[in-house]
C-alpha positions as CSV (number, residue, x, y, z in Angstrom):
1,X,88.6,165.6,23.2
2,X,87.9,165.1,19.4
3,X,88.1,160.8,19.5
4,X,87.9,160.7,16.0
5,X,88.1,162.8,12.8
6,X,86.8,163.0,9.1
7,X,87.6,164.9,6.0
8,X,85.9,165.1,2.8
9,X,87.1,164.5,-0.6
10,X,86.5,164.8,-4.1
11,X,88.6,162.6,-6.3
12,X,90.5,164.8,-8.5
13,X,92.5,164.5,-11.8
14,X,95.4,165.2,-10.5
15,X,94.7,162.2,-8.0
16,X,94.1,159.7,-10.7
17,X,96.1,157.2,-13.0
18,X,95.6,156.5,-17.0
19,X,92.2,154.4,-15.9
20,X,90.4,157.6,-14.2
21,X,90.6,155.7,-10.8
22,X,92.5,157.0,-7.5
23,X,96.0,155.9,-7.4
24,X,96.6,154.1,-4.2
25,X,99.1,156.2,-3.3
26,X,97.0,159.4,-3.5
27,X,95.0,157.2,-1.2
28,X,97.5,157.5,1.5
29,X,98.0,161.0,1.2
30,X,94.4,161.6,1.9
31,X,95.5,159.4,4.9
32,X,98.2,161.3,5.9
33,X,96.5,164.8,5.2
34,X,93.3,163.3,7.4
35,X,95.4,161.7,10.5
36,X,97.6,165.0,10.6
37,X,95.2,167.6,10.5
38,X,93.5,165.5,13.4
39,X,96.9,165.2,15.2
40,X,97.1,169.0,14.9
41,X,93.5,169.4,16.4
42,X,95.0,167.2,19.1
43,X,97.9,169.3,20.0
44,X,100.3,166.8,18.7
45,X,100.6,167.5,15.0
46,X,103.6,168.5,13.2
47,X,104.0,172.2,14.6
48,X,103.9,171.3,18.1
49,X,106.3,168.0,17.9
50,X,109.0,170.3,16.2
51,X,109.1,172.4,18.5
52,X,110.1,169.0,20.9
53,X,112.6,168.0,18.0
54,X,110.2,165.1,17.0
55,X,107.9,164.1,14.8
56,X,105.2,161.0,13.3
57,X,107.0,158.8,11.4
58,X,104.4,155.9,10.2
59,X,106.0,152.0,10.3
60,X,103.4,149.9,8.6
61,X,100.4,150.3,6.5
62,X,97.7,148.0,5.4
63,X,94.8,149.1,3.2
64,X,91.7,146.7,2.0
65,X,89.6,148.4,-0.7
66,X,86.0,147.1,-1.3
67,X,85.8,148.7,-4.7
68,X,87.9,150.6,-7.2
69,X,87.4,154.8,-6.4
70,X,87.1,156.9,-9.8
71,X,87.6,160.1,-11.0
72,X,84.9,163.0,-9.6
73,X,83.8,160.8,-7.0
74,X,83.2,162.1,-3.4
75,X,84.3,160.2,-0.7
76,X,85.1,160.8,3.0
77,X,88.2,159.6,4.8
78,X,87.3,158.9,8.8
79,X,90.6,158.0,11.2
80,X,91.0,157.8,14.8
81,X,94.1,155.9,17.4
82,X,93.9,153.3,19.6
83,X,95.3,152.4,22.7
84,X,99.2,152.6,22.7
85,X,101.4,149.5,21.8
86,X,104.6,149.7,23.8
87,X,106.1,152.3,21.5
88,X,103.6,152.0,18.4
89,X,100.6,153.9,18.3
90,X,97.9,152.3,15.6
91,X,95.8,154.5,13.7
92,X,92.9,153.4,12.1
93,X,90.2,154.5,9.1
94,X,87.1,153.4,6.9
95,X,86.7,155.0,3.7
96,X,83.0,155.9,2.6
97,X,81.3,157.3,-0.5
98,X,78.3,159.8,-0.8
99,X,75.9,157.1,0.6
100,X,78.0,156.6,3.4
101,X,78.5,153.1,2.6
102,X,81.9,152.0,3.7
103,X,84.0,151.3,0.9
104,X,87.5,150.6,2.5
105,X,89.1,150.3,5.9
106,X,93.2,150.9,6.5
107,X,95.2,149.8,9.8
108,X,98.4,152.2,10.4
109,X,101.3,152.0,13.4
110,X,103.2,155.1,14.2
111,X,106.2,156.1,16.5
112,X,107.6,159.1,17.3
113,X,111.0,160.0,15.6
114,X,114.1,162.2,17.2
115,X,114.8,164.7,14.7
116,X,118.4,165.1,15.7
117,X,119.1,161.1,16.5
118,X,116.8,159.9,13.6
119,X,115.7,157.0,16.7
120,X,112.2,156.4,18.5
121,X,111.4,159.3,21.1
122,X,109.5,158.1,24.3
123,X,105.7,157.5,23.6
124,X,104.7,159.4,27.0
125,X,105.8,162.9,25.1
126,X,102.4,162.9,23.5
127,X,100.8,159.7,24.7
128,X,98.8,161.8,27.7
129,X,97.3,164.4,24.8
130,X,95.4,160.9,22.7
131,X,92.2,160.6,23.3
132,X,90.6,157.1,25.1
133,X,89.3,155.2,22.2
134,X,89.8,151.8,23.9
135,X,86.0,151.6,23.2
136,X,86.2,152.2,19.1
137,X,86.6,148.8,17.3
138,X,89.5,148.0,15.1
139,X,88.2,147.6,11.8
140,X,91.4,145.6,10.8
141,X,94.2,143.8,12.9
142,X,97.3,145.4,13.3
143,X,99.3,145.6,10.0
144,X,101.1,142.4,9.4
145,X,104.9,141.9,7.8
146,X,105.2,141.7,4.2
147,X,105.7,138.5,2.8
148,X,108.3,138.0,0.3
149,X,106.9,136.6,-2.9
150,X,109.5,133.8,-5.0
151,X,109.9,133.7,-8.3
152,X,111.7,135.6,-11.1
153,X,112.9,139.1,-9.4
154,X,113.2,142.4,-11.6
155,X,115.9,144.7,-9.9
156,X,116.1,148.5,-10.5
157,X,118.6,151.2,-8.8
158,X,118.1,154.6,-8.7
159,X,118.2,157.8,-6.4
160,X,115.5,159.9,-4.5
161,X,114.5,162.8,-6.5
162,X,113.0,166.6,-5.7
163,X,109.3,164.8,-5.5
164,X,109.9,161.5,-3.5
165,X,110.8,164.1,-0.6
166,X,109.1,165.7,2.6
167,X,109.4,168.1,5.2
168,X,111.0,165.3,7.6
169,X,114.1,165.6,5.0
170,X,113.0,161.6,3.9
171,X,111.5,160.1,1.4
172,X,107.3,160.6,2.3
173,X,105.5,157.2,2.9
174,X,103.1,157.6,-0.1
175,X,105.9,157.7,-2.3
176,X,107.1,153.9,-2.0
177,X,104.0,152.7,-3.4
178,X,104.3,154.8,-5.9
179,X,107.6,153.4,-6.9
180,X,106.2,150.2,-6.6
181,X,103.1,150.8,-9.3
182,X,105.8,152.3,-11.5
183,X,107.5,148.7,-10.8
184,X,104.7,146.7,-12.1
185,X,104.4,149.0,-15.2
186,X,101.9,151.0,-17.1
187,X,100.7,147.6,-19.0
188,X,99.7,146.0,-16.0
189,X,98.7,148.9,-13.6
190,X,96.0,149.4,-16.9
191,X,94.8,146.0,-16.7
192,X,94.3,145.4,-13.1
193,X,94.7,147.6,-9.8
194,X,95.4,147.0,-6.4
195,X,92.6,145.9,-4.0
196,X,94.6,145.4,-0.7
197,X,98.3,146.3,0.0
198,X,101.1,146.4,2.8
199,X,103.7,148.5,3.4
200,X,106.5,147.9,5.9
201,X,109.1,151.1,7.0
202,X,111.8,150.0,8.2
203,X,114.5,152.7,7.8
204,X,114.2,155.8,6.4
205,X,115.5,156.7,3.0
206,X,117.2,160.1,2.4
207,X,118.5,162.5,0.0
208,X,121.6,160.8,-2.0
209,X,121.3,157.9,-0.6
210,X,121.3,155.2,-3.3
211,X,118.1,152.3,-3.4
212,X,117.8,149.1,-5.3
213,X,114.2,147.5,-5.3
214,X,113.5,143.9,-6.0
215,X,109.9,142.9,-7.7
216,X,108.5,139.5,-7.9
217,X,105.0,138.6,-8.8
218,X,103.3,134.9,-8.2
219,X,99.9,134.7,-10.0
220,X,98.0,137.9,-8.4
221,X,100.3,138.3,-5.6
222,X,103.2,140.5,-5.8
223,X,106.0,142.0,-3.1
224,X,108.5,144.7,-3.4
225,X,111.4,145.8,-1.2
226,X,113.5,148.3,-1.1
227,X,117.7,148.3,-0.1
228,X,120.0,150.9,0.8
229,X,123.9,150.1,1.4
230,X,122.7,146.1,2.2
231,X,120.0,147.2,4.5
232,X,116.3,146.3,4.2
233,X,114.6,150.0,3.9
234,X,110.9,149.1,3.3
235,X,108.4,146.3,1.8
236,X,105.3,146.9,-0.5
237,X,102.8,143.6,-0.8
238,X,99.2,142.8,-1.9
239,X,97.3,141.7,-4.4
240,X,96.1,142.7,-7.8
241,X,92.5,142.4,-9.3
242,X,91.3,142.8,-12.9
243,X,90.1,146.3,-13.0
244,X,86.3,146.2,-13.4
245,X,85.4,149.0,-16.4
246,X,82.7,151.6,-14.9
């Protein structure tokens, strides 16, 4: 049984913001390309779970970078699970560059969504086809809750578009810190960038349905969360650092 998994990557244009370094949120879609084609290679990636009526739905995310990633830049992404959590399955990786020098690590929790309920499936429907990595260490703790930063909030509303959406008809993890680098603005995303960040899911966001965000920032720290109808959807924390020129 393949334990653990890595892909290789070179860090395109397309990937990159105004600064020619790696948007984080093209970060987690090397995540999510790397952890599925490794859940496919397991026998529980996306084609299989449909065909059950479920699929991965991630709940929390925490990513610690070591250095900012730039343009051209060849880097590998390595992931592999741990030991079930009740109904949560964590999911971890280290990023490295050409030198194999680690240059990141990331902590993920997954569950398994009913297609047709929208709720958590039962774990055991693909828990039996993991592999036994209880002897892998954890390079971070499990992703913690987003704390709320006070002070002055900046609200926005809007609706999911075209691009915010995946094949799970909701809007795709990666996109939320997207939305919440657009938050901060081009001014600031150009002055500093974002060494570690959270994100929470809480509820799913899909087509039509309306989302306010709230944005606060103390000193380097920022949050941003997301509402739908009066309901919490998801949270986006971390902190900034003055982008170092290369």
């Amino acid at each position: 049984m393949l334990k653990t998994y890595r892909e290789e990557y070179r860090v395109l244009t397309r990937d990159c913001d105004m600064s020619g370094t790696l948007r984080p949120g093209a970060l987690l879609e090397y995540m999510q390309e790397t952890s599925g084609t490794h859940s496919e290679l397991l026998g529980v990636g996306r084609k299989a779970l449909s065909q059950q009526g479920i699929a991965w739905v991630v709940t929390r995310m925490e990513v610690q970078l070591n250095r900012t990633i730039r343009v051209e830049e060849n880097i590998s992404v390595e992931t592999y699970p741990l030991p079930i959590r009740r109904w949560f399955f964590p999911r971890y990786f280290f990023f490295r560059d050409e030198q194999e020098q680690v240059i990141g690590e990331a902590a993920s929790l997954w569950v398994l969504l009913d297609l047709t309920t929208r709720r958590m499936a039962r774990p055991e429907l693909v828990e039996r086809l993991l592999p036994d990595n209880s002897d892998l260490p954890a390079p971070l703790g499990l992703p913690a809750p987003v704390t709320e930063i006070s002070g002055t909030v900046e609200v926005s509303e809007f609706e999911p578009v075209y691009t915010d959406l995946d094949p799970n008809w909701h809007v795709n993890n990666c996109r939320y810190l997207d939305w919440c680098c657009n938050a901060l603005g081009v001014d600031l995303m150009n002055q500093y960038e974002l060494g570690h960040f959270m994100v929470n899911y809480d509820q799913e966001i899909r087509p039509g349905q309306s989302v306010r965000t709230e944005l606060r920032r103390l000193g380097m720290d920022f949050s941003f969360t997301g509402f739908s109808g009066g309901q919490r959807h998801f949270d986006v924390g971390g902190q900034l650092r003055e982008r170092k020129k290369a």
